[in-house]
N, C-alpha and C positions, 0 to 999 in steps of 0.2 A: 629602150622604149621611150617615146617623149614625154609619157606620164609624168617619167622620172622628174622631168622638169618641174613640175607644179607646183607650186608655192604650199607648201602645207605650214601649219603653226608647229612649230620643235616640241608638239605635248607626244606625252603617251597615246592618245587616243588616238591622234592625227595618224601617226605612226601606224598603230595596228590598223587603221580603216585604208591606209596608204596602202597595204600588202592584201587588204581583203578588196582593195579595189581592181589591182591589178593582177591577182588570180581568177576575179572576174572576166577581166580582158581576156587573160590567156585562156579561159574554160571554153571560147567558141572555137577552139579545135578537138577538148576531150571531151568527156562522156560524164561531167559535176552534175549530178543534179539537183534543181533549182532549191528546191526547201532545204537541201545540205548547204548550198551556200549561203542560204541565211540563217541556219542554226550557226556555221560557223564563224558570219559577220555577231551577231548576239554574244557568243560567248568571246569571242577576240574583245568586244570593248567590253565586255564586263569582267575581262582580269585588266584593263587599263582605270577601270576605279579605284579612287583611293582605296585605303587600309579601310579607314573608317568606314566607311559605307558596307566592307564588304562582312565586317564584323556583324554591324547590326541583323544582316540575312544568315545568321548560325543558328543551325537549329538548336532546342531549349537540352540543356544539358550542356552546351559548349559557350563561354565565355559569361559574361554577367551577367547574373540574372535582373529583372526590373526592381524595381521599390515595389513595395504593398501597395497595393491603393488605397485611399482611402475612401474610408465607407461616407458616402454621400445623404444626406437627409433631405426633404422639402416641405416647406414652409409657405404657405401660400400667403403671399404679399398684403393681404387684407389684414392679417394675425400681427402685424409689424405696428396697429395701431393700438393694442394693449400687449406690448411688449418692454417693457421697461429698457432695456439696450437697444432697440431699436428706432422709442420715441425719442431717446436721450441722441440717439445719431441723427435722425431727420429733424431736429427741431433745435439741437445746440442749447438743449437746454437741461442740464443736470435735475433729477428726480424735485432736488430739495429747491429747488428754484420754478418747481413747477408751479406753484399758484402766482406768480409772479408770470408765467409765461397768460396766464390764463387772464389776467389781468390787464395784459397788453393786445392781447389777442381782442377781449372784448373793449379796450376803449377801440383799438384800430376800427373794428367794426362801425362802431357807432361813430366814428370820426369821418371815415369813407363817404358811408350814407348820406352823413349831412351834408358834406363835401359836392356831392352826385345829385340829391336832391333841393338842397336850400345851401349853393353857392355863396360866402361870403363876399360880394360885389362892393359893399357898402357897410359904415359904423353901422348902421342902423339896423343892419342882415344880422348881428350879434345875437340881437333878443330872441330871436326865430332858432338858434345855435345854442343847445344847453345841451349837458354831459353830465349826467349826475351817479355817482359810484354810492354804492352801502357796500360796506365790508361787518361781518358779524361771525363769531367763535362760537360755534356749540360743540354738547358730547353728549355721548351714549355710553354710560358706562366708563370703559377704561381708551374707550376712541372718540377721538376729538375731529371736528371738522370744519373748514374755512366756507363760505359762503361770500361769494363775488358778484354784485347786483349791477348791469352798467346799465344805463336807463338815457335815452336821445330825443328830443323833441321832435313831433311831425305835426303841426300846427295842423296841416292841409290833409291830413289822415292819409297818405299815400300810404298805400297798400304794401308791406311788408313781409317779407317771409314767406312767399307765395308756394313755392317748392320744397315744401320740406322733407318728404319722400324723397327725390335727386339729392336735396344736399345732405342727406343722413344715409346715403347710399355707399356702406363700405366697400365697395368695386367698381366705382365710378367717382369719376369727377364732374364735381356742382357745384360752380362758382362763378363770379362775376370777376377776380383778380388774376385768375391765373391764365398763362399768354395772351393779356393785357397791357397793352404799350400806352400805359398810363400811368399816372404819379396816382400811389397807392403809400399808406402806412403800413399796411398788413400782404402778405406774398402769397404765404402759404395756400392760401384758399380753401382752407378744408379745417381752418380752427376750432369747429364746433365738436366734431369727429372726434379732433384730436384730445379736446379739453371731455370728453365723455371717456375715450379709452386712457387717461392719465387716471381719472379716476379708477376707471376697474383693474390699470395696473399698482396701483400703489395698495386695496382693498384685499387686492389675492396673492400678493410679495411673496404670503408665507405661507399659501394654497400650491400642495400639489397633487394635478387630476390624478396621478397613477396611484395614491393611496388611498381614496374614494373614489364610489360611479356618482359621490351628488357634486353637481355643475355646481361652483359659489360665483355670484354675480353682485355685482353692483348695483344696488337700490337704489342708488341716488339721481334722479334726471336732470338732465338739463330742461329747464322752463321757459320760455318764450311768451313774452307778453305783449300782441301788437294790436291795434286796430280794436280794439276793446273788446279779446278772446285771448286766452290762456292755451298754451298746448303745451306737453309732458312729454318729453324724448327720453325714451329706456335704452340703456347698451346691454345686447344677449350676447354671449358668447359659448358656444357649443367647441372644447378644447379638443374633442376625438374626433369628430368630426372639422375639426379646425374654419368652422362658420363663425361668422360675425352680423349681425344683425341690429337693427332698430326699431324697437316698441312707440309705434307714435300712440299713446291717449287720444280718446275724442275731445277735440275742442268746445271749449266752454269759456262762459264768462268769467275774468279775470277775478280773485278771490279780493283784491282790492282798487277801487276809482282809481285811474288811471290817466282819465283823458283818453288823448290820441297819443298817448308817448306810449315808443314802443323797447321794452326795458328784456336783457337774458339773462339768468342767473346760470352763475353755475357751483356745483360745493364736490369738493374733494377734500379726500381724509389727510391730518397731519401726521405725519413721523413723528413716532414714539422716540424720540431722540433729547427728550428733556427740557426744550425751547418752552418758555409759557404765551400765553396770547398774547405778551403784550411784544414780546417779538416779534411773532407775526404780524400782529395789524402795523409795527413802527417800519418793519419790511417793504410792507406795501403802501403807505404812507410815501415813503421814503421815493420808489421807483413812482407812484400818481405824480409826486409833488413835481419831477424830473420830466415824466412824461409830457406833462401839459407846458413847458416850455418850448416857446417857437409858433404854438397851435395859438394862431391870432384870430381873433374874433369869434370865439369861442367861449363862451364862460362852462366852467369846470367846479365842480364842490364836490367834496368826497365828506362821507361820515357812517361814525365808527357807531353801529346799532345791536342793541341786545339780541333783535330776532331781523 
């Protein structure tokens, strides 16, 4: 036959499809019929498959069995922002370094801002450029907590904080820095969020929902002071329902004169780990003092207050 000639590649498969080709040829003088010859071309290359392959097609009872699976959980990605392992992985910022994170988060802020809106052009752009920090240690009892006040000058009362709804919105992103092709100090874009659920992870360490139905929550808000009004941000979080939420308070008049400067606080509880206050205020001292190197035309004061 001249088939014989044809160049086929020296495999197995070649081979068996070379013999199922040419009984083809030869079937237009017998009586093959057609679906037999293709049952028989199917099974011809599937004993030219590897071993492997042909192992894995064994019914159960013959060769290996699988691994167990493992048993899969889900965690809906909103719960990753009072999660203590999880803010420690998206923020690179270890528990106990957390008011340190929160300290950098709010000068960035207030650095941005002036940055966006009263440009340093000129010596003289300075005086219009203030950044003024209050750090203060209270307790309750046998719990102690840091209070982080950063406060920025807006001589021109530009309006502030306009969106607070979108940017306290845990299933959305509300921000002005993120996929922003601009020179920023702060990245993250979602620090307020984050500096609210530090707090209610560090509160509930040693809360766990399955031996109570009562939710423990975090009392302490974040406060916002612009445009001479007050607003109070609460963090809810519903753990069986795994919901996260924001309590915004009605706005009011800021409880002290102000101006047009528009100032955030925020307080998160210390680890019971034996540190006294003056650790922590020499902590943050330490990173303020570090921070405001490079930030030209900017004047910077930081102070240490009973309340």
């Amino acid at each position: 036959m001249d088939i014989i000639s044809l160049n086929f590649n020296d495999t197995m498969v070649s081979y068996h499809k070379y013999v199922i080709m040419s009984r083809f040829y030869m079937s237009k003088n017998n009586s093959y019929n057609g679906n037999a010859r293709i049952r028989e071309l199917n099974e011809t290359t599937e004993l030219a498959k590897p071993r492997e392959q042909l192992r894995s097609k064994k019914s159960d009872g013959i060769g290996p069995r699988p691994a167990t699976r493992p048993i899969s959980t889900t965690d809906k990605q909103s719960m990753a922002y009072v999660t203590t392992r999880n803010i420690e992985t998206e923020t690179s910022y270890l528990e106990k370094n957390w008011p340190l994170f929160v300290l950098k988060e709010l000068l960035d802020n207030a650095f941005d801002w002036l940055n966006d809106y009263y440009p340093a052009k000129s010596l003289e752009d300075t005086n219009f450029r203030r950044i003024e920090v209050r750090i203060w240690i209270s307790e309750d009892g046998n719990d102690r907590f840091v209070h982080i006040s950063v406060r920025n000058s807006n001589p021109k009362n530009i309006p502030a904080f306009e969106n607070l709804s979108k940017m306290f919105d845990f299933y959305s992103w509300h921000s002005t820095k993120r996929n922003q092709h601009r020179m920023t100090t702060g990245s993250l874009g979602d620090a307020l969020k984050r500096c609210l659920g530090m707090g209610y992870a560090i509160w509930t360490s040693d809360y766990n929902p399955d031996e109570t139905l009562e939710e423990k929550q975090w009392d302490q808000p974040a406060i916002i002071r612009r445009n001479g009004k007050e607003t109070r941000i609460f963090i809810k979080v519903d753990n069986s329902l795994q919901q996260i939420w924001a309590e915004i308070e009605q706005e009011g008049k800021p409880i002290k004169d102000m101006g047009n400067d528009t100032e955030v606080e925020i307080t998160l509880p210390l680890p019971r780990s034996g540190e006294d206050d003056d650790y922590w205020i020499g902590r943050l001292k330490q990173y303020f003092n570090i921070y405001k190197i490079g930030k030209s035309r900017t004047i910077f004061t930081l102070e240490v207050t009973d309340r």
